[in-house]
N, C-alpha and C positions, 0 to 999 in steps of 0.2 A: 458542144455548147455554143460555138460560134454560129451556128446554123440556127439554133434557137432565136437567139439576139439578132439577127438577120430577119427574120421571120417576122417577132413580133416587132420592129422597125418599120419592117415595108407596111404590117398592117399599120401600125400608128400613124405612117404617113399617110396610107390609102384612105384612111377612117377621117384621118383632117382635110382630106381634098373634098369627102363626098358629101361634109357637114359643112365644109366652106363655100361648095358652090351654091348647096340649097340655101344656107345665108343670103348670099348676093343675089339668087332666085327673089329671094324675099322684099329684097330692098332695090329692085330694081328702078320702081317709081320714084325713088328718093334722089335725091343730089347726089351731086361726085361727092363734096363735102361727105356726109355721112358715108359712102361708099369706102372712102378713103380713112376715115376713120375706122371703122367695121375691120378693112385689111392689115393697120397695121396694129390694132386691141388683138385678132385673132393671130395675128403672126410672134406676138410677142408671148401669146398664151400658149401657145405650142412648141414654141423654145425654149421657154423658160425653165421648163425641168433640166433640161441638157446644159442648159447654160450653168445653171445651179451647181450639177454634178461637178463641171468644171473648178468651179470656185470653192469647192466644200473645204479647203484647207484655207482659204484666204484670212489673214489678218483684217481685213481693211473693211468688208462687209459687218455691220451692228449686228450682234444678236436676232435683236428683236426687228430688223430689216431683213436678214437672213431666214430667219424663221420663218415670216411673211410671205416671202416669194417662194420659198420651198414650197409651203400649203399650196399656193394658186399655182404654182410650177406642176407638180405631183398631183394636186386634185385636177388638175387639167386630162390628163392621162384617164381618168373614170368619167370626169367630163364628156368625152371623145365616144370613150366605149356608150356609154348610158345613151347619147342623142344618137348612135349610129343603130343600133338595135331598136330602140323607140323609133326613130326618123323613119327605118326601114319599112318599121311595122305599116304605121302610117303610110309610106307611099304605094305599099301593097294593097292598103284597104282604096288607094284612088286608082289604082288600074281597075280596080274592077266597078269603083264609083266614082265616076268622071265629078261628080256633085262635089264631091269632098273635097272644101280648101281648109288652110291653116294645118298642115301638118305639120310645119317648123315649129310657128310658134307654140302649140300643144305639146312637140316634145321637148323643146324650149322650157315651158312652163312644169311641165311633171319631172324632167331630168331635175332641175333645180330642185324639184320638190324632194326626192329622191333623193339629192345629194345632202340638202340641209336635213332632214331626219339621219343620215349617216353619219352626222358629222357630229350631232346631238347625243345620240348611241356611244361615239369613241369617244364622247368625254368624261363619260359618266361607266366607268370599267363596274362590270357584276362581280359579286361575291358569291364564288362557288364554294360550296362548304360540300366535303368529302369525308365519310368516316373510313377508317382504315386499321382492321386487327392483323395483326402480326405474332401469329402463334410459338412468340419467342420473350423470353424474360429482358428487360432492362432495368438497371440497381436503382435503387430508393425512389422511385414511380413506377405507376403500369399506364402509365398517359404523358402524352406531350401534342402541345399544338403548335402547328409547323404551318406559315405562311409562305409559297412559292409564285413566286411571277417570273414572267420571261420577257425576251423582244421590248424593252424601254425604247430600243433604239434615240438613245439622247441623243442631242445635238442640233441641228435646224428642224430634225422633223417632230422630236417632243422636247417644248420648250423647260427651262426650268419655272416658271410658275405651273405644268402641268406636273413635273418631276414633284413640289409641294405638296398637292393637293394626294398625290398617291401616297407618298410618306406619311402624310398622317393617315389616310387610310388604312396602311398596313401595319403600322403605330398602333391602332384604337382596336386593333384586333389582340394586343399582348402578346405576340408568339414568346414562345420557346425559340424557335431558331427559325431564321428567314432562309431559302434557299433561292440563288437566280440562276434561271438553266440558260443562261446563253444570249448573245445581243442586246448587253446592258449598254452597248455605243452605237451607233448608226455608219455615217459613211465615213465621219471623220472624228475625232480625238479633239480637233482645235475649237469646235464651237463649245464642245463642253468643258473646256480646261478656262477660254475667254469668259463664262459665263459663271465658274466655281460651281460647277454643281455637285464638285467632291463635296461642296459644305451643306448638301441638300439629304445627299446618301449617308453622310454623318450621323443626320439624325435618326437615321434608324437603329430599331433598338429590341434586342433579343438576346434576353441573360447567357444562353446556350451559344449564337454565334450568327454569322450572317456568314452564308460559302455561298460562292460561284464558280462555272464554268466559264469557257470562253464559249462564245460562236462565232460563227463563221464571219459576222461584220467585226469582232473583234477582228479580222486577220484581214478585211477589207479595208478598218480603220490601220492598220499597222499594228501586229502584235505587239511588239516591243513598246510602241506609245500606250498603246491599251494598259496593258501590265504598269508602265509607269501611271499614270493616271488613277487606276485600281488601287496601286498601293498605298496614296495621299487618303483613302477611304476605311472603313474601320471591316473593309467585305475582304475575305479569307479566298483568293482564286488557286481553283485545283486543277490542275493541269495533269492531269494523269497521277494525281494523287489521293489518299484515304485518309479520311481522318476518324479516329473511333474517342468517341466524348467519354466524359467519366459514367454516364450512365450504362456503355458497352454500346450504343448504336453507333452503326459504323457510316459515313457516309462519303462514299464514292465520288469521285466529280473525272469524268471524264473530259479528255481533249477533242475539241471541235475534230468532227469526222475528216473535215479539209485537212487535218493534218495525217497526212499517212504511215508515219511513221510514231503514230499514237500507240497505247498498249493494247496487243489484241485479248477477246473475252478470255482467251485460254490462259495467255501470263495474267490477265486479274483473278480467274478461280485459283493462281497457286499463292493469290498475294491474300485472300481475304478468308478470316472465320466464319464458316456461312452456320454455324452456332448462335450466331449473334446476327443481331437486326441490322440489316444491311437497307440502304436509300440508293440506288444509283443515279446521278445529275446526267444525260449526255443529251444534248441542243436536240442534235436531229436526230428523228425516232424513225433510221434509217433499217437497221438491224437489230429488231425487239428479241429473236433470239438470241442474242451475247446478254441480255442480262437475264436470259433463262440458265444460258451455262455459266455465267457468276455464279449464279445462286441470291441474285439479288429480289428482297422481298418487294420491291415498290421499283420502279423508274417513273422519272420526272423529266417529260423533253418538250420540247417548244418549239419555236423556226417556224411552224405550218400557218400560224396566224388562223388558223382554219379557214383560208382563203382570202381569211380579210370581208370580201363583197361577192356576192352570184353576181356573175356564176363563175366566179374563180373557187370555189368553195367543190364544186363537180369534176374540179382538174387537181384538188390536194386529197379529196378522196379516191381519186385513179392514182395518185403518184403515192400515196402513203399506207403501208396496213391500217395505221390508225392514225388519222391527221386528226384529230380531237376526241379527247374526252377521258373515260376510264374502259378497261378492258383487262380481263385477267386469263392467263395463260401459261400454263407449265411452273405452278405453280409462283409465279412473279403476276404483281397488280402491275399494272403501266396506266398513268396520266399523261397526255398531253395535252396541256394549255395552249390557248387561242393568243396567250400574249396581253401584259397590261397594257398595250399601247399596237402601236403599230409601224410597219416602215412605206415610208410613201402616201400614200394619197391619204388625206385625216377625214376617212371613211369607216364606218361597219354597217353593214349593207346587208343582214338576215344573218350575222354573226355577231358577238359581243367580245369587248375586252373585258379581261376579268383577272379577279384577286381570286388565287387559288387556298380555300382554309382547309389544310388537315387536320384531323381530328385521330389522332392516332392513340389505340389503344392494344395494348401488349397482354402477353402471356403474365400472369403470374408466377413466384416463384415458388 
């Protein structure tokens, strides 16, 4: 993993050196003045993410400042990538046509383009509506609608006036029970505690129940804070726990895969009635077969964002059997959701956020 983080480092620094020098290529005719300003707008927009990281616990950073500099910190990063790739393209079409100026500002002008349509995209999460039979009986209904999201990642990177507008979202849809598979916090616990956005999640509302997993930024954020935080919230977190409602569905919530000493598939098939309708929650959709040996009718996992933007979208379909969507196999359905929100850069770029609706309709008795 260190070698990764290495990796993608030296490129981020390589990709800011090749788009800074063609910058000052650009502005050479201009004054120091502007030169000098140019150096230090671009020096600050390439730290600013790391710097952020730094501070994700700090008391003393606003909200709604915090929030701020995270987007330009983080979108800086897709910034980089978008003019390095574009910029490239462009200076290949002038090696071969000396004629052709304005490369920068072209990729200048489309990157931008690019990034504001992305940014428009993840504010506006789709509603994916999913029907789903389960050739198993549950008591006094043969139907239930079950709303799932993942990845909120609150805190500087989804503000709570965004945290708003999805609650009633997911509010106007009436579930029966809300499930969240994982990375309902981002990097830290303290933006969202400063900003009460427990009184945001409050308002959601589903006769049956609201469950959650953790993931992995739970344990980024500090499990133990997570878990305090969660429980000021009316959301039920299962940590290697089953819960089976009065109707007989049973629904599973697994512990973030980070933790290794989680239960494996084989102690869950001795723990569950596979008689009965079973949900399995688990973040990362690492090992689809453990909820084929549950016996579990449906899994719900998230973490993949579905790349987020191309063409990271080509490296979560390499790295995942299934980085989005539905897929049915050994006789379990699996969803994984793209995530109502995202972590890092406030981009969707040939992906969508989205409200997952089930539509779940059972065996009769």
């Amino acid at each position: 993993m260190p070698v990764i983080f290495i990796l993608l480092f030296v490129s981020y620094l390589l990709g800011n050196i090749y788009v800074f020098v063609r910058g000052l290529q650009v502005l050479e005719h201009l004054s120091s003045v502007f030169k000098a300003i140019f150096c230090i707008a671009y020096l600050v927009g390439s730290l600013l993410f790391i710097v952020m990281m730094f501070f994700r616990d700090s008391k003393q950073i606003p909200a709604s400042l915090g929030h701020f500099l995270f987007q330009i910190g983080s979108g800086w990063l897709v910034f980089v990538l978008y003019m390095v790739i574009i910029l490239a393209c462009t200076d290949l079409v002038r090696i071969f046509n000396h004629s052709f100026q304005g490369g920068f500002l072209f990729s200048l002008a489309l990157t931008f383009s690019i990034l504001t349509y992305g940014y428009i995209i993840y504010q506006h999460p789709f509603k994916q509506v999913i029907n789903i039979f389960i050739n198993k009986p549950v008591f006094q209904a043969d139907k239930l609608k079950i709303v799932a999201v993942s990845d909120w990642h609150l805190g500087f990177g989804t503000s709570k006036q965004k945290l708003k507008k999805d609650v009633d979202r997911i509010n106007a849809e009436k579930p029966d029970i809300i499930l969240i598979a994982g990375d309902l916090i981002d990097h830290s616990v303290m933006p969202v505690v400063t900003q009460e956005m427990d009184k945001e999640l409050n308002r959601l509302h589903a006769p049956m129940g609201i469950y959650m997993v953790p993931g992995n930024h739970e344990y980024i954020s500090g499990i133990d804070k997570s878990i305090d935080f969660i429980s000021k919230t009316k959301i039920q977190l299962l940590r290697d726990l089953v819960v089976t409602l009065p109707c007989g569905l049973q629904i599973i919530g697994r512990d973030d895969a980070g933790n290794r000493n989680r239960l494996s598939a084989n102690e869950w098939a001795n723990l569950i009635d596979s008689s009965k309708p079973t949900i399995l929650i688990d973040h990362q959709p690492n090992q689809l077969n453990d909820a084929q040996l549950i016996k579990a009718d449906l899994q719900i996992s998230g973490h993949t964002h579905n790349g987020q933007f191309i063409p990271l979208t080509f490296l979560t379909n390499t790295l995942f059997e299934l980085s989005y969507g539905y897929k049915e196999a050994g006789g379990t359905q699996y969803y994984v959701t793209s995530g109502i929100a995202l972590w890092g850069p406030p981009f969707r770029i040939g992906t969508n956020s989205e409200i997952v609706v089930f539509n779940f309709l059972f065996a009769t008795q």
